[in-house]
Backbone as ProteinMPNN parsed JSONL, in Angstrom:
{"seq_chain_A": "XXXXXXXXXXXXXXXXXXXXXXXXXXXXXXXXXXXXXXXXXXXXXXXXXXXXXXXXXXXXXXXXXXXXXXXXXXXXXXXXXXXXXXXXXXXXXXXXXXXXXXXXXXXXXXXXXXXXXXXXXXXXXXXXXXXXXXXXXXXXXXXXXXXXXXXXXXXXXXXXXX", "coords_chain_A": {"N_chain_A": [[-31.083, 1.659, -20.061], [-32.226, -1.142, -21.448], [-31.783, -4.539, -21.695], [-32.893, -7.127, -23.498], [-32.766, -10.763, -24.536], [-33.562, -13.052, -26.507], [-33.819, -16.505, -26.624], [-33.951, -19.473, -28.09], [-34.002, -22.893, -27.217], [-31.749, -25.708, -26.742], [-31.036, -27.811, -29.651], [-33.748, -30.649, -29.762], [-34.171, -34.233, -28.91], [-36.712, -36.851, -30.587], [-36.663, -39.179, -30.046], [-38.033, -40.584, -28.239], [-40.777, -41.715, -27.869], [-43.627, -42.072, -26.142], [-42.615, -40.101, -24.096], [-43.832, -37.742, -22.456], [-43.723, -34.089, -23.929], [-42.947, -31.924, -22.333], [-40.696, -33.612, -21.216], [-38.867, -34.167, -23.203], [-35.488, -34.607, -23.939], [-32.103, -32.688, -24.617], [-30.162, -33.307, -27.587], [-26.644, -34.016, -27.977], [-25.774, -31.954, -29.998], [-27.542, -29.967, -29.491], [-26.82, -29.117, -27.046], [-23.93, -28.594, -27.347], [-24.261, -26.264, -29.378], [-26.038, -24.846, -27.765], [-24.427, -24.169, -25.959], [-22.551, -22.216, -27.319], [-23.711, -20.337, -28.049], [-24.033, -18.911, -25.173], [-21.644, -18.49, -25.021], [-21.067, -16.53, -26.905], [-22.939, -14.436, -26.012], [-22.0, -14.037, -23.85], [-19.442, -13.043, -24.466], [-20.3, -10.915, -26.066], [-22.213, -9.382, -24.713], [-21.589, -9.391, -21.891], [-22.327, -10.568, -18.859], [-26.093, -11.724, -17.662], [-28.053, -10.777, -16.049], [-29.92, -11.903, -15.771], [-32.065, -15.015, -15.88], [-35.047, -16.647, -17.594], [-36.612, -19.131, -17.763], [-38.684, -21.766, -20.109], [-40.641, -24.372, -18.09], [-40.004, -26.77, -19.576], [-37.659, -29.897, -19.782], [-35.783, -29.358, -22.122], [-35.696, -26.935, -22.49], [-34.846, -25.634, -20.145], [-32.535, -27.211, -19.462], [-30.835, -25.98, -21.697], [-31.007, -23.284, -20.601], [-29.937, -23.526, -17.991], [-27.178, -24.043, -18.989], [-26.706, -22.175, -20.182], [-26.581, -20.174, -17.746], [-24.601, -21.653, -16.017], [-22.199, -21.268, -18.207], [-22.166, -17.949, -18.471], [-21.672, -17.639, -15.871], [-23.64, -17.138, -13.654], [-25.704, -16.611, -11.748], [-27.508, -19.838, -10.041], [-29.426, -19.27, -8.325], [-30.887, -17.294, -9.698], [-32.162, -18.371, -11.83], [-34.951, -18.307, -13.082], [-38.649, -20.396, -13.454], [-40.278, -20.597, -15.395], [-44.131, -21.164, -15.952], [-45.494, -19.857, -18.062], [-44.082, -19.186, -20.464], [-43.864, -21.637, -22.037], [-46.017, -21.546, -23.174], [-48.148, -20.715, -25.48], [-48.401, -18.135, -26.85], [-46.815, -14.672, -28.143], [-47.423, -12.844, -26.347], [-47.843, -13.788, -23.236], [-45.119, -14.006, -23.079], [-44.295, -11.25, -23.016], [-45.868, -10.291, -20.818], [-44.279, -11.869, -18.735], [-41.696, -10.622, -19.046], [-42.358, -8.138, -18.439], [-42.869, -7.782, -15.732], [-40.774, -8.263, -14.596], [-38.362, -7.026, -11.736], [-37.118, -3.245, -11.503], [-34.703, -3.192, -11.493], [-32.719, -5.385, -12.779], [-30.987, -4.983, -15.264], [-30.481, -6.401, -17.926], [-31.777, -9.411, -19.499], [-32.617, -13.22, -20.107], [-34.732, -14.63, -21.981], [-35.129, -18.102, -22.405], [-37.156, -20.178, -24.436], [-39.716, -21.261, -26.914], [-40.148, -22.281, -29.958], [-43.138, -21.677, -32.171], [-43.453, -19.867, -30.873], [-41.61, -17.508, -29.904], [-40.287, -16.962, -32.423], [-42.229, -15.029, -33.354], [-42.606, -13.338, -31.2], [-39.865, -12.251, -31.59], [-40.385, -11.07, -34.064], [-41.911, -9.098, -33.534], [-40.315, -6.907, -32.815], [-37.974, -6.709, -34.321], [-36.048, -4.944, -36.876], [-36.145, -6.374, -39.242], [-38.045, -9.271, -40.973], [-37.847, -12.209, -39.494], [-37.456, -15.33, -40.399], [-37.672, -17.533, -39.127], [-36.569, -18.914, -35.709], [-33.734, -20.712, -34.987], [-32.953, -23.457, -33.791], [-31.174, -23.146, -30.786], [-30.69, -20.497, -31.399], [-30.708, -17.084, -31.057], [-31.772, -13.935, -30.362], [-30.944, -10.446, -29.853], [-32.547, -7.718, -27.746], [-32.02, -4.03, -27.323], [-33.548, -2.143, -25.745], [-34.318, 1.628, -24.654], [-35.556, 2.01, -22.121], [-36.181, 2.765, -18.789], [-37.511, 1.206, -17.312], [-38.884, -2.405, -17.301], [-40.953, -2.089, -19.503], [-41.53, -3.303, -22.603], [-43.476, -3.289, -24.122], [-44.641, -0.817, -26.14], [-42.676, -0.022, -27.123], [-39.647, 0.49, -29.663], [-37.39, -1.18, -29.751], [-33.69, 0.225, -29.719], [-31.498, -0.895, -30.922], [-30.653, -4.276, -32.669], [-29.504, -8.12, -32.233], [-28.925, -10.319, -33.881], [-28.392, -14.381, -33.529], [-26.672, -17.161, -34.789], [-26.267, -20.258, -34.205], [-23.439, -22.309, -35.222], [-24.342, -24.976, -37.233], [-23.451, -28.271, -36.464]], "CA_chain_A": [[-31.061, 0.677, -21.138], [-32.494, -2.705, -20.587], [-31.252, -5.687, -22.862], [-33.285, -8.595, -23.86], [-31.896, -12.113, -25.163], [-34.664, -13.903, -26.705], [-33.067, -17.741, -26.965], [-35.095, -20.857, -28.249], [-33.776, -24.391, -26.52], [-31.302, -26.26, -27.742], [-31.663, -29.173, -30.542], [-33.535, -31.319, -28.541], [-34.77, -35.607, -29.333], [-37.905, -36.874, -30.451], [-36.064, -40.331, -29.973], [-38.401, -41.198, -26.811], [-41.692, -42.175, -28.345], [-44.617, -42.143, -25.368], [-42.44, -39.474, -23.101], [-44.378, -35.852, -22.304], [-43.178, -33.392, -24.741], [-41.953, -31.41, -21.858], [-39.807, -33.831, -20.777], [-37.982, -34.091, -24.545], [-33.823, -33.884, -23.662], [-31.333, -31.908, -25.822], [-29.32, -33.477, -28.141], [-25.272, -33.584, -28.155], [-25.601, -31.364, -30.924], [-28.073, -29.1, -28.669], [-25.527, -28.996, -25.807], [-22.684, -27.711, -28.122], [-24.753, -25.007, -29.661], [-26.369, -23.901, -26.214], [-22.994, -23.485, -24.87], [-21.94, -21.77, -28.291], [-24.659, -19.157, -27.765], [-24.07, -18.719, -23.773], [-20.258, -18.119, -24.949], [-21.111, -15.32, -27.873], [-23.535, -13.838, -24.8], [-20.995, -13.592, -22.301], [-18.532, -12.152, -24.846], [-20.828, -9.502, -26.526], [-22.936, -8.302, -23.593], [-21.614, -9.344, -20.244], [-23.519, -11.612, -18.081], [-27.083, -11.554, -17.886], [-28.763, -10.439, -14.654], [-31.846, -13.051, -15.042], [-32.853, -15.996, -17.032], [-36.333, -16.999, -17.244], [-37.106, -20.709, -18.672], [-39.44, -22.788, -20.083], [-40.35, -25.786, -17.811], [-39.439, -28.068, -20.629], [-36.315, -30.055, -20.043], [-34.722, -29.333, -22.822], [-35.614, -25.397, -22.241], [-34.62, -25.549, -18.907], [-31.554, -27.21, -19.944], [-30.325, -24.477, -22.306], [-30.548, -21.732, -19.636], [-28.494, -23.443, -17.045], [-26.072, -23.813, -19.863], [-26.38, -20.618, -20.203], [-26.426, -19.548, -16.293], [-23.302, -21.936, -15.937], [-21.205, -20.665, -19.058], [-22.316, -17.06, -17.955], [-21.861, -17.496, -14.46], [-24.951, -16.505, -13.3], [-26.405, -18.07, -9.933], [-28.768, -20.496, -10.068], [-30.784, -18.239, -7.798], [-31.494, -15.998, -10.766], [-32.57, -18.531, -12.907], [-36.746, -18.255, -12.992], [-38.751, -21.048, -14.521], [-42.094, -19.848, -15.424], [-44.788, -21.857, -17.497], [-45.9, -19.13, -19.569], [-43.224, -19.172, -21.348], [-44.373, -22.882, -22.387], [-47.565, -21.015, -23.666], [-48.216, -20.49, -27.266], [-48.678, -16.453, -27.115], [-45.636, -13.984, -27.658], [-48.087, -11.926, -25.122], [-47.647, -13.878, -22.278], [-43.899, -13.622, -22.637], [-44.017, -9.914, -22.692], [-46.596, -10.346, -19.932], [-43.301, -12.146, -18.024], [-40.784, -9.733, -18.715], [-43.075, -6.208, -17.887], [-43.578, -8.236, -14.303], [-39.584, -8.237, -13.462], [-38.397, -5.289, -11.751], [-36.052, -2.722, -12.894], [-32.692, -3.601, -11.331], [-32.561, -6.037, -13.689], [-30.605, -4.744, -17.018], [-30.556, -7.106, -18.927], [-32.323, -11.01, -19.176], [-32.306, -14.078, -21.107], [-35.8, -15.552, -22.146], [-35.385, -19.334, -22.938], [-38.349, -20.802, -24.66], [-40.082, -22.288, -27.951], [-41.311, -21.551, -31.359], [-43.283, -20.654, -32.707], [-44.125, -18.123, -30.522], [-40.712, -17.197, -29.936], [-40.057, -15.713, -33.48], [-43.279, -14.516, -33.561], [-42.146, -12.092, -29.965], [-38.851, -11.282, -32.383], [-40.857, -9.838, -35.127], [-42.981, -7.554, -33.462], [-39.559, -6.142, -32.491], [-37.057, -6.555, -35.056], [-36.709, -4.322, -38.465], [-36.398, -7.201, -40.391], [-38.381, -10.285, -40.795], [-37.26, -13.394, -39.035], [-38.818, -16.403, -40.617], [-37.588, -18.884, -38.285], [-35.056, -18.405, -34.941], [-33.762, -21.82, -35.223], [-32.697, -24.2, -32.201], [-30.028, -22.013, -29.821], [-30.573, -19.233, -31.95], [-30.394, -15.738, -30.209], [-32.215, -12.31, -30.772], [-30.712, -9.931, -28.77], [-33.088, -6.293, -28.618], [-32.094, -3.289, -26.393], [-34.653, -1.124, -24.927], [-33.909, 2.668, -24.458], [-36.277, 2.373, -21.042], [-35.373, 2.663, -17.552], [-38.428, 0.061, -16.332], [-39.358, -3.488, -18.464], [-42.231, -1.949, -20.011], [-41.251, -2.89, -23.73], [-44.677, -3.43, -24.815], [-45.407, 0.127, -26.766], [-41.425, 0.455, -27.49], [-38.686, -0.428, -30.222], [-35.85, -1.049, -29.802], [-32.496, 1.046, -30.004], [-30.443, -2.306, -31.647], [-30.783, -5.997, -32.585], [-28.836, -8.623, -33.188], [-29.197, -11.97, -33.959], [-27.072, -15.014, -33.585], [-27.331, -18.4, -34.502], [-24.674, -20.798, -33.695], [-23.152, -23.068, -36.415], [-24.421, -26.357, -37.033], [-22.65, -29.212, -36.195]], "C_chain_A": [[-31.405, -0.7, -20.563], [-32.594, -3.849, -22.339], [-31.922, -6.828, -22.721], [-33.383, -9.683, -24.863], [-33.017, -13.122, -25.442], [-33.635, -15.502, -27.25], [-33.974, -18.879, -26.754], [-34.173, -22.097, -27.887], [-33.048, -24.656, -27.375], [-31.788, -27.554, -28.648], [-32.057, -30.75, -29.377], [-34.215, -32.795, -29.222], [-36.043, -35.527, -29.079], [-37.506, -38.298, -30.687], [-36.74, -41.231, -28.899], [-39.883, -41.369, -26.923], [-42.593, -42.585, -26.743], [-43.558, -41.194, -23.775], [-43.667, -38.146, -23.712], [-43.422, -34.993, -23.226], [-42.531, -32.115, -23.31], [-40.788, -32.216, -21.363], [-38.635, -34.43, -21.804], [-36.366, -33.043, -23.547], [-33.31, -33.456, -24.821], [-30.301, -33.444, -26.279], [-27.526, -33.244, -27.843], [-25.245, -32.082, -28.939], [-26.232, -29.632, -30.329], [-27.844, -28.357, -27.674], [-24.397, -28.054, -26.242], [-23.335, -26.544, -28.385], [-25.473, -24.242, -28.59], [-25.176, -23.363, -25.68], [-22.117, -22.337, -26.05], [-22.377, -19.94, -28.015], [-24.606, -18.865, -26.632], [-22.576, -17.987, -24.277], [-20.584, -17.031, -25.46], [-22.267, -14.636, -26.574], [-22.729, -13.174, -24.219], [-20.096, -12.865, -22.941], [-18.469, -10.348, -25.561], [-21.222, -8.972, -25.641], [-22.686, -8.346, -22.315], [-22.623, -10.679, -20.048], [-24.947, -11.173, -17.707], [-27.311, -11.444, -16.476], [-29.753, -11.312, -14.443], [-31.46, -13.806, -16.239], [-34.189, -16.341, -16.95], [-36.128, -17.722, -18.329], [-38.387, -21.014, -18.738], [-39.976, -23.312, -19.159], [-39.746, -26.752, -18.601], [-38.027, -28.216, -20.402], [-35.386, -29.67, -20.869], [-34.517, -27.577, -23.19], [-34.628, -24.743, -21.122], [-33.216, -26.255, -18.731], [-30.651, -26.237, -20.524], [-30.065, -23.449, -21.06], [-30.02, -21.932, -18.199], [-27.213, -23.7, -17.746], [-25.47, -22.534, -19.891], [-26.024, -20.16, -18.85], [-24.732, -20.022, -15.788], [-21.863, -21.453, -16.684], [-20.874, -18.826, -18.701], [-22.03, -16.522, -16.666], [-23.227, -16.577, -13.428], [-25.311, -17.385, -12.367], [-27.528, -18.813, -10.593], [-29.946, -19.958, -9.483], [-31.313, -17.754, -8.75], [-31.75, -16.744, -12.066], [-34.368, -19.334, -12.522], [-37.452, -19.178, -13.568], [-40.505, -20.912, -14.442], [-43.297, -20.477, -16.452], [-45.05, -21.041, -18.054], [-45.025, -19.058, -20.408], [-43.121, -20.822, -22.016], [-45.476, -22.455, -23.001], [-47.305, -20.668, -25.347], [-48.481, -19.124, -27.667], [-47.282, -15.471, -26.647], [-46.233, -12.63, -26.304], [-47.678, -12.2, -23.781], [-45.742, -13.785, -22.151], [-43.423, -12.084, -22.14], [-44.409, -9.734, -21.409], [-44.985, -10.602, -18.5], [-42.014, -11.206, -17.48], [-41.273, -8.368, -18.267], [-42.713, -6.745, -16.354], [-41.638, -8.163, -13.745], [-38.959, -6.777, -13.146], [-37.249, -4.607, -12.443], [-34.674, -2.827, -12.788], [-31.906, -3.964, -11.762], [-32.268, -4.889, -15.12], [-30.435, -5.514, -18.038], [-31.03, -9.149, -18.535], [-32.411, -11.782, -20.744], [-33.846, -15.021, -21.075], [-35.497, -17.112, -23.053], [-36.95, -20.337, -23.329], [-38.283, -21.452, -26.047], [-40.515, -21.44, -28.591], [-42.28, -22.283, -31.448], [-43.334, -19.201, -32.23], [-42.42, -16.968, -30.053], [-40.158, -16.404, -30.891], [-41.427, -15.097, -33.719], [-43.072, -13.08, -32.622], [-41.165, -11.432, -30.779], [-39.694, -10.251, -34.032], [-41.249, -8.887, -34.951], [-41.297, -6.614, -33.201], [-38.369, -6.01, -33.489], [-37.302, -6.258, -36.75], [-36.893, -5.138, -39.708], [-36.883, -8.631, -40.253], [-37.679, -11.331, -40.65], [-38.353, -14.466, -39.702], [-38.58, -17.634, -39.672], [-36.153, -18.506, -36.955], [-35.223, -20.133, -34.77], [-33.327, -22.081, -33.846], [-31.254, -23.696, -31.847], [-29.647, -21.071, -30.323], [-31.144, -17.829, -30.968], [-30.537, -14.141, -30.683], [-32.089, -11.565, -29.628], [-31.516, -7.807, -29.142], [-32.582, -5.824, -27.2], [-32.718, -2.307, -26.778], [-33.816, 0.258, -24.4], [-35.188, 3.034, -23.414], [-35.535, 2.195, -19.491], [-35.974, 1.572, -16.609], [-38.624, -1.568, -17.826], [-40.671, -3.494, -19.24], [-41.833, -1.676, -21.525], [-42.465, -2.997, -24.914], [-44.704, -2.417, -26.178], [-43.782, 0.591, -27.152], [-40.905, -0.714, -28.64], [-37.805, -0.425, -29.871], [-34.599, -0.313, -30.389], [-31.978, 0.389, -31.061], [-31.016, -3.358, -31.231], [-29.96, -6.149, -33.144], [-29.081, -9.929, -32.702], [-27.954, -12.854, -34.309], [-27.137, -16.463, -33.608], [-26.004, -18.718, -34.321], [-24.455, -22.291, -35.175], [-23.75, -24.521, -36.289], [-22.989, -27.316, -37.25], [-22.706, -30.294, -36.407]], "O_chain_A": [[-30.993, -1.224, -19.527], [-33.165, -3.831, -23.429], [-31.581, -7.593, -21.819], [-34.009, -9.54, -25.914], [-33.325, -13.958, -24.593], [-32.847, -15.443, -28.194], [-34.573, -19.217, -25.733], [-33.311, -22.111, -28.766], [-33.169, -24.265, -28.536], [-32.794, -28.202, -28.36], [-31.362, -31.485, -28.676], [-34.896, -32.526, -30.212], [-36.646, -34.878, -28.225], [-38.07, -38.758, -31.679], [-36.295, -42.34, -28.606], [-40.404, -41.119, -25.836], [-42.076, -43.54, -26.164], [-43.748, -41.568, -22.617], [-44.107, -37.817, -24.813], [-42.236, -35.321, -23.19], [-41.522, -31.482, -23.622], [-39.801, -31.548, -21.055], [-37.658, -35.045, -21.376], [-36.162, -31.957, -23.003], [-33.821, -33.7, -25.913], [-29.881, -34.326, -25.53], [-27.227, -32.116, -27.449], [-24.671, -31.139, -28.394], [-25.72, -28.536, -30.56], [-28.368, -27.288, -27.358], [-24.027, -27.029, -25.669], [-23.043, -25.626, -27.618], [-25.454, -23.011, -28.603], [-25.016, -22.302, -25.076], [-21.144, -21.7, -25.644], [-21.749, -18.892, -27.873], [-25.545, -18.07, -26.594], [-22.407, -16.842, -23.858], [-20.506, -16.131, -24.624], [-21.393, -13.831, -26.255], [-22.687, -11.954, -24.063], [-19.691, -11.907, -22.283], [-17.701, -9.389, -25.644], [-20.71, -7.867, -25.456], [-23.277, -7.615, -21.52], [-23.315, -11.403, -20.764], [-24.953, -9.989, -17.371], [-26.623, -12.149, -15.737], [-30.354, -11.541, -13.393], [-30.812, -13.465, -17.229], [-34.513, -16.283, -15.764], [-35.694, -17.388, -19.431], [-39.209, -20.748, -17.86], [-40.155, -22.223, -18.614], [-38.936, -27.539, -18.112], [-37.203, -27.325, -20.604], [-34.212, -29.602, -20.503], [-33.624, -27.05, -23.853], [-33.914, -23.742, -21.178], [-32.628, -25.851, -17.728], [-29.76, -25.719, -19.85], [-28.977, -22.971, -20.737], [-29.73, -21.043, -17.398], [-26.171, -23.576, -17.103], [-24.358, -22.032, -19.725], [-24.905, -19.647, -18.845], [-23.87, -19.253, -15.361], [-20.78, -21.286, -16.125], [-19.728, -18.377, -18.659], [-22.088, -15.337, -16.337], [-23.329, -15.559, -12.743], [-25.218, -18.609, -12.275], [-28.271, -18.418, -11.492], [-31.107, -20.065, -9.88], [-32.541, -17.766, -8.665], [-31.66, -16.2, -13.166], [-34.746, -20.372, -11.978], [-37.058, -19.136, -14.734], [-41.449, -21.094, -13.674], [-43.284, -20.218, -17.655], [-44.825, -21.389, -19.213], [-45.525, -18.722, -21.482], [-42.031, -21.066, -22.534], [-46.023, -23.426, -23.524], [-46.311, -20.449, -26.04], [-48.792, -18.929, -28.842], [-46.774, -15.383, -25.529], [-45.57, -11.832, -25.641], [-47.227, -11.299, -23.074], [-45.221, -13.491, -21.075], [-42.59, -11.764, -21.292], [-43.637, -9.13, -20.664], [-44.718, -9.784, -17.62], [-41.513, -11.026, -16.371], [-40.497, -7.569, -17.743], [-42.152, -5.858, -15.711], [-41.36, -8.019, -12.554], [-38.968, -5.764, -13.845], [-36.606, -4.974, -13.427], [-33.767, -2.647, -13.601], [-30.732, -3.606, -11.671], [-33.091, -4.224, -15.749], [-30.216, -5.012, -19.14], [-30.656, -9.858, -17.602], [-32.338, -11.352, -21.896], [-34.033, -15.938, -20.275], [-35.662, -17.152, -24.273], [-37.594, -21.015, -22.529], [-37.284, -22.043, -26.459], [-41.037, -20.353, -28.339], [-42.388, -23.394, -30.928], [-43.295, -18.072, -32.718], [-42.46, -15.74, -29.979], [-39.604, -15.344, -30.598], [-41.371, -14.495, -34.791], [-43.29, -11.961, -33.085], [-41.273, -10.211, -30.894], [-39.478, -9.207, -34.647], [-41.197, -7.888, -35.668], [-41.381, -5.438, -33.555], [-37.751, -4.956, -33.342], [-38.066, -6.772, -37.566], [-37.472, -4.871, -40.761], [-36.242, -9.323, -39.462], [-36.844, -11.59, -41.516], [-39.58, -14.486, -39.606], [-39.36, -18.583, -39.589], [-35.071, -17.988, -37.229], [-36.261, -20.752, -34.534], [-33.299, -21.256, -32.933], [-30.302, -23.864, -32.609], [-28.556, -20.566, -30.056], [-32.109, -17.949, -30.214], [-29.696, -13.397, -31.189], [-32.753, -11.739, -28.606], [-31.278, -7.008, -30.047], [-32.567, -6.532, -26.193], [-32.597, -1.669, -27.824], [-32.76, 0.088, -23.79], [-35.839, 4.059, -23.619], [-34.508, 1.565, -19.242], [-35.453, 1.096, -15.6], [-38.449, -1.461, -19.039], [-41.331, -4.482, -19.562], [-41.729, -0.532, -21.967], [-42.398, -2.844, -26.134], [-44.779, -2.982, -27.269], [-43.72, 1.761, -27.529], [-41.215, -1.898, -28.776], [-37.275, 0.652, -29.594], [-34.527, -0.275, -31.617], [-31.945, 0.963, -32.149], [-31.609, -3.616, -30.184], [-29.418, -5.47, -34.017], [-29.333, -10.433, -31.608], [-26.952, -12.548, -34.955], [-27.582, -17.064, -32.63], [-24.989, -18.024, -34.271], [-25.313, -22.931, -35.783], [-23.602, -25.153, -35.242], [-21.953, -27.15, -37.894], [-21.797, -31.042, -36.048]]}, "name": "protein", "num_of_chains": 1, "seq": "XXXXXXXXXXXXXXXXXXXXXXXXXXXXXXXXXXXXXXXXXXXXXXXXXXXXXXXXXXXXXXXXXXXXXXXXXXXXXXXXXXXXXXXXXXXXXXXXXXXXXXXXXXXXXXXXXXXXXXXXXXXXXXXXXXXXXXXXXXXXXXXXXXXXXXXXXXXXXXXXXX"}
């Protein structure tokens, strides 16, 4: 069985007028609900064996939220630009490439393409996974090849606004 935690960044400012859009920080509000969603993680499935981030601060934020609330090393948290890319391909592309030791991981990234990766996999249409919202699918494979597979179970989890 191999478990994967699709999680979009928390609520992050557009309060900084001539910064780089990767370097957009989270919100208070973004902080609370990252750590909301790291908690309901750690209590439904255990701790995550990997994270793979964004670059984007406020991606890359979220999933040491997550790595810290989780306890998860910092070693094991990956930060990969494709997952900054605008194709739910190259994310799959990310997760086929880790090996299989790994049972379960936590992709932190962005929409659109983010619910766009949860549809191809989940039975019911997502129209939006909002900011530190959490689609969790498990895989009935023994390697990360979920390309040509569905999933056993999903579940999704947003965290309350605040």
């Amino acid at each position: 069985m191999r478990i994967l935690h699709i999680v979009r960044h928390g609520k992050s400012s557009w309060d900084y007028p001539g910064i780089d859009d990767l370097d957009r920080p989270l919100i208070d509000r973004g902080i609370k609900n990252a750590i909301a969603t790291a908690n309901y993680l750690l209590e439904t499935y255990g701790k995550p064996d990997l994270i793979i981030s964004s670059p984007a601060i406020r991606a890359l934020h979220t999933a040491m939220l997550i790595a810290r609330t989780c306890n998860v090393p910092y070693g094991k948290v990956i930060i990969d630009e494709r997952i900054y890319d605008n194709y739910s391909s190259s994310i799959i592309e990310v997760v086929e490439e880790m090996p299989a030791n790994y049972e379960s991981m936590v992709v932190v990234g962005h929409n659109p393409m983010l619910t766009e990766l949860c549809n191809l996999f989940l039975p019911d249409y997502l129209e939006n996974l909002p900011t530190a919202g959490m689609v969790s699918l498990s895989f009935d494979v023994n390697e990360w090849t979920i390309v040509n597979h569905q999933p056993v179970a999903s579940k999704v989890f947003f965290p309350r606004k605040e």
